[in-house]
N, C-alpha and C positions, 0 to 999 in steps of 0.2 A: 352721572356721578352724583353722590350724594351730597347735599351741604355742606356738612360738614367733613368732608377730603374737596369742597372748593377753592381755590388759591386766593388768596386775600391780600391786598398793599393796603398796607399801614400808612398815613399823611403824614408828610413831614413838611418843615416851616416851607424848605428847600428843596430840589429835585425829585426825583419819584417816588421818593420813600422807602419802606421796605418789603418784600414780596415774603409772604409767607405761603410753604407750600399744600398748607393746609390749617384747619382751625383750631387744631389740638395744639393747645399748651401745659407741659409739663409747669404744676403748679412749685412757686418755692416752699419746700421742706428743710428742715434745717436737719443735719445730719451730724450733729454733738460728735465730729470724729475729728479735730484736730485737736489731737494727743500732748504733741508738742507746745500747744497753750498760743502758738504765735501766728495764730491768724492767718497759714500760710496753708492754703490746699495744697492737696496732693493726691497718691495714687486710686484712693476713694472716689474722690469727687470726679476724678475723673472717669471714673470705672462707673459711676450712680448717674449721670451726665450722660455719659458715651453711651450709656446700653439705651437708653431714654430718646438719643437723638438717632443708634441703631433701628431702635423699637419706632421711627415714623415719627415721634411727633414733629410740627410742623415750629414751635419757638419752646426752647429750653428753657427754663428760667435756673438763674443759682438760687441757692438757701441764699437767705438774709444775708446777705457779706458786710461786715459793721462800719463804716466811716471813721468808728476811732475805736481805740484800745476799750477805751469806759463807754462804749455803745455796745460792747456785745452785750447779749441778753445771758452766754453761760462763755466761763475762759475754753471752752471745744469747739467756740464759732469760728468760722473764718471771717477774712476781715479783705478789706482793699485798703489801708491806708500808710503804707509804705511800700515803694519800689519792689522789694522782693514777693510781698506776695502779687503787684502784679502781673511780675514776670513768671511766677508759678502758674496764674491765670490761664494767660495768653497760649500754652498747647492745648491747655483745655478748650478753650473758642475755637484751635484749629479743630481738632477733632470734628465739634462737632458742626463745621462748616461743613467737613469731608463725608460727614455724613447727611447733608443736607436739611438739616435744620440750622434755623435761625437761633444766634445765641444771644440771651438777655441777663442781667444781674440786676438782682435787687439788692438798693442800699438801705442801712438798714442804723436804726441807732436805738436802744429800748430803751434810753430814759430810766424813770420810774424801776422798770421791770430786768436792768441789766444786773448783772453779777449773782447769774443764781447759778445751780446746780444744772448741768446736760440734764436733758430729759430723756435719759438711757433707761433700761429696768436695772440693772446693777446697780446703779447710784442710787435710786428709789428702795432697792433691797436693804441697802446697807445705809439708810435713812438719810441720805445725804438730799436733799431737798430743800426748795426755798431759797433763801440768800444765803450768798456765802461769805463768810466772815473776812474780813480785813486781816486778820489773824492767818486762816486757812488761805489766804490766797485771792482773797475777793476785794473789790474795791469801794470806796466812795461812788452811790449816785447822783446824779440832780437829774430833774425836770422841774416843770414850770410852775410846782408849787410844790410843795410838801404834802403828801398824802398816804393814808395807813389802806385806802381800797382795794391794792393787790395781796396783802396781807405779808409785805415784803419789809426790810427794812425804807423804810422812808424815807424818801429823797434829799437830797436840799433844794431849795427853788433858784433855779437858775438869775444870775444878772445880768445885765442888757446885754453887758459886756460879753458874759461865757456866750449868749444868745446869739450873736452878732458873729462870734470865734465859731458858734456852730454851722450857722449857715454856710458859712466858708467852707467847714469840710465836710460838707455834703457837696460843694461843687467840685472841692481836690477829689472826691472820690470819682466823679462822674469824669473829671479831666481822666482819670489813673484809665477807668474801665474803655475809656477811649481808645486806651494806650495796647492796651490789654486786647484789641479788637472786639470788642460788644458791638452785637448791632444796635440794641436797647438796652435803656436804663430806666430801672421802674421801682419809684420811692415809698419804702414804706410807709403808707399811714395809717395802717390797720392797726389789730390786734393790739389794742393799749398802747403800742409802742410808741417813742418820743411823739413825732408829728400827732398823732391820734390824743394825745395828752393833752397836747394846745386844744386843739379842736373842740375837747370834748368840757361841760359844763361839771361833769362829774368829776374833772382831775383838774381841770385850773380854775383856781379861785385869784387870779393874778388882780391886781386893780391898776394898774398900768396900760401901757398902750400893746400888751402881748394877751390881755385876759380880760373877762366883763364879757359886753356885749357878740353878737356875730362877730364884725369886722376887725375888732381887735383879737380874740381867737382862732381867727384863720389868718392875722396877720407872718406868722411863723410859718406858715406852709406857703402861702403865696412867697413870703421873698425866697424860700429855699428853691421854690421852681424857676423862679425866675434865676435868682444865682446858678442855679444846674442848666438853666435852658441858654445862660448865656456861655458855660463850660464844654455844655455838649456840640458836638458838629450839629449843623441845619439839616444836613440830610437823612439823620436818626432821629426816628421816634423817640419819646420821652414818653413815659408810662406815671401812673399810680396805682396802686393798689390802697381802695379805701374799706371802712369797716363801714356799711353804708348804715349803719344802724346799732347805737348802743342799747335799743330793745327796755330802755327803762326811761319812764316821764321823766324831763328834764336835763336827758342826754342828751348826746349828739344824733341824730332823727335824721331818717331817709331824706323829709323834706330838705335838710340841710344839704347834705349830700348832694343833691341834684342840682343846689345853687353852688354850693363852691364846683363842684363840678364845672358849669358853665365859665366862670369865672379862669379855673386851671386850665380849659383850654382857650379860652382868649391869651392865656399867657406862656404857650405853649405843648401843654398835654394834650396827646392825641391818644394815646392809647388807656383804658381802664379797667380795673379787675374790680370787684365787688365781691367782699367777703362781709361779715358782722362781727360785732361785740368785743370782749376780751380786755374791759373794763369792769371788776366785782363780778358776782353773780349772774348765770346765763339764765337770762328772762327769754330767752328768743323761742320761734317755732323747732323740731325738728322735723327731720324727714327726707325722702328723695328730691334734690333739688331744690331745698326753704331757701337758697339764698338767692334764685333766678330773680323775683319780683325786683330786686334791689337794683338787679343789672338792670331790669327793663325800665324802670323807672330813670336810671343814668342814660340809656341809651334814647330816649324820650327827650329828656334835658338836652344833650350834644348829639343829636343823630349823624354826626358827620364824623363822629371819633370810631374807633375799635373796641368797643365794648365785649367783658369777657366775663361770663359767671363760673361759681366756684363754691363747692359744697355738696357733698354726699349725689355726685354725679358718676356713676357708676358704670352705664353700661351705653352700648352703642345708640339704641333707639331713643334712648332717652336723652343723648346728647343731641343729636339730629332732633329732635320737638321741640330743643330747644331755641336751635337756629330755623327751621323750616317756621316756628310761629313765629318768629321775629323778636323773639324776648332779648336775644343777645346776638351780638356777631361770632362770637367763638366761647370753647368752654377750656377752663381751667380743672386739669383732672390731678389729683393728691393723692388721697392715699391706694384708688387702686391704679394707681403708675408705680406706687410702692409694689404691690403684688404681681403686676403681669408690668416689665417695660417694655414689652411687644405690645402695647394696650389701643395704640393707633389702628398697626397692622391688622390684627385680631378684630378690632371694630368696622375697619375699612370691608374686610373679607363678609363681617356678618352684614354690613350692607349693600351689598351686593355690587361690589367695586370689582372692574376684570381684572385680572393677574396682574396686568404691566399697572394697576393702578392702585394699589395696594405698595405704602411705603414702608418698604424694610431695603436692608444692608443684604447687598446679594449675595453676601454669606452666606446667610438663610432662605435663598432659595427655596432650595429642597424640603422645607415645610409645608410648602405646597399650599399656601395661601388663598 
């Protein structure tokens, strides 16, 4: 069998952790379809989800799901931070038990970058892009300074106080997905978004004890893990997702990365995704697989955790070079899980996996895999 359809357990503080039946992780996409505006999935997500967790892969991840109303990044995100949409949640996690994948949510809060426009092509059509006005529907943001870099309306800079109310619901949210049956919770801190904000040299100019140097810049992610790691059960993994590189001098840098790394999982994190950037302007490489080095680099730093790369990972052989050289433990596949959800199955078959080993919903059969 090939590396990657190998089964993988994920560490946990507690018991054996969690079995994954293979290394493919449906990456989070955010799917700008709660219409209704109230954070509550539905027949979609379940339908983008289930065909995903049909299609083989081995850990589902949800789109960003926001921790509070003023975390979404657009009012079509979904959310965990009220009862009902837990419970809207929780058939979605049966599902995709039943189809034997592992199910994971990422919590999500964008700071800076929330209350804009879906990033639909309609809305784009009809010029609705950027922020959305307090007027049309959109809210006040804060993060941890005030800044014009996303070319959004700018922030306010949060107080200790709202700082301290945050962490908090970053753990209510991770108690909710508990509730919800998640196996994994895994905290944004990519893509600009809040957590990434502290971190990064380019968006806090804080001079308090949240901004300045390293230790007080990563002071806001450290306590949110710790707040989440004492919310979640010991025998679930606890994940990040980091942007391992803001790609411009005097951002937040791989080398950073690899140290707070060590640091998140002494206090917890065992699992890790590595994406970049999504602060101003992309300075980064592109191409097939430019975001692998970042993982290898994290997996180097904590070689004991689940490290996962992610970016312009395409096709079957190319994810297996990934794992067979040892850069990562598993690969995060995006946008073509968007175009093929069979993307496992279809991989497994081109590497020459036998029938009974090739994961699809025996639906599908008679595809003949």
């Amino acid at each position: 069998m090939s590396k990657l359809f190998t089964p993988v357990q994920l560490t946990t503080p507690q018991g054996p952790g969690l079995k994954l039946r293979n290394r493919t992780v449906l990456a989070p996409m955010c799917q700008y379809s709660v219409t209704n505006r109230d954070g509550v999935p539905h027949a979609w997500h379940l339908s983008h989800l289930g065909a995903r967790a049909a299609g083989g892969f081995g850990l589902v991840m949800t789109e960003a799901a926001a921790i509070t109303a003023q975390g979404r990044i657009s009012d079509h995100d979904a959310g965990i931070w009220n009862d009902t949409q837990t419970q809207a949640w929780a058939p979605i996690v049966d599902f995709l038990h039943s189809q034997g994948a592992a199910a994971g949510i990422q919590l999500a809060h964008a700071g800076a970058k929330a209350s804009t426009y879906a990033w639909l092509p309609q809305a784009a059509a009809d010029g609705k892009v950027g922020s959305i006005s307090v007027q049309d529907g959109g809210w006040d943001t804060t993060g941890p300074s005030e800044t014009e870099v996303f070319g959004l309306v700018s922030p306010a800079a949060m107080s200790v106080e709202q700082i301290k109310v945050s962490i908090q619901d970053w753990a209510e949210a991770a108690r909710r997905a508990d509730e919800a049956g998640f196996d994994l919770v895994q905290l944004h801190g990519a893509h600009g978004y809040l957590i990434h904000q502290f971190l990064s040299p380019l968006t806090n100019t804080r001079t308090d004890e949240y901004g300045g140097g390293y230790e007080n810049r990563t002071r806001y992610a450290r306590e949110v893990i710790s707040a989440v790691r004492a919310a979640w059960p010991d025998h679930k993994p606890l994940a990040i997702r980091f942007s391992g590189d803001d790609w411009v001098e005097g951002g937040w840098r791989i080398e950073d990365t690899a140290r707070f790394a060590t640091e998140a999982y002494e206090l917890g994190v065992t699992a890790f995704d590595l994406s970049s950037a999504g602060i101003g302007k992309y300075f980064g490489p592109t191409g097939p697989g430019f975001q692998v080095p970042l993982a290898t680099a994290v997996k180097h730093a904590v070689p004991d955790a689940f490290v996962t790369a992610v970016g312009m990972i395409n096709d079957a052989s190319q994810a297996e070079q990934v794992l067979v050289t040892g850069a990562a433990d598993g690969v995060s596949i995006g946008r073509a899980a968007l175009k093929n959800p069979n993307w496992p199955a279809a991989a497994a078959a081109e590497l020459g996996a036998a029938p009974d080993e090739v994961p699809f919903a025996a639906q599908y059969w008679r595809a003949h895999w």
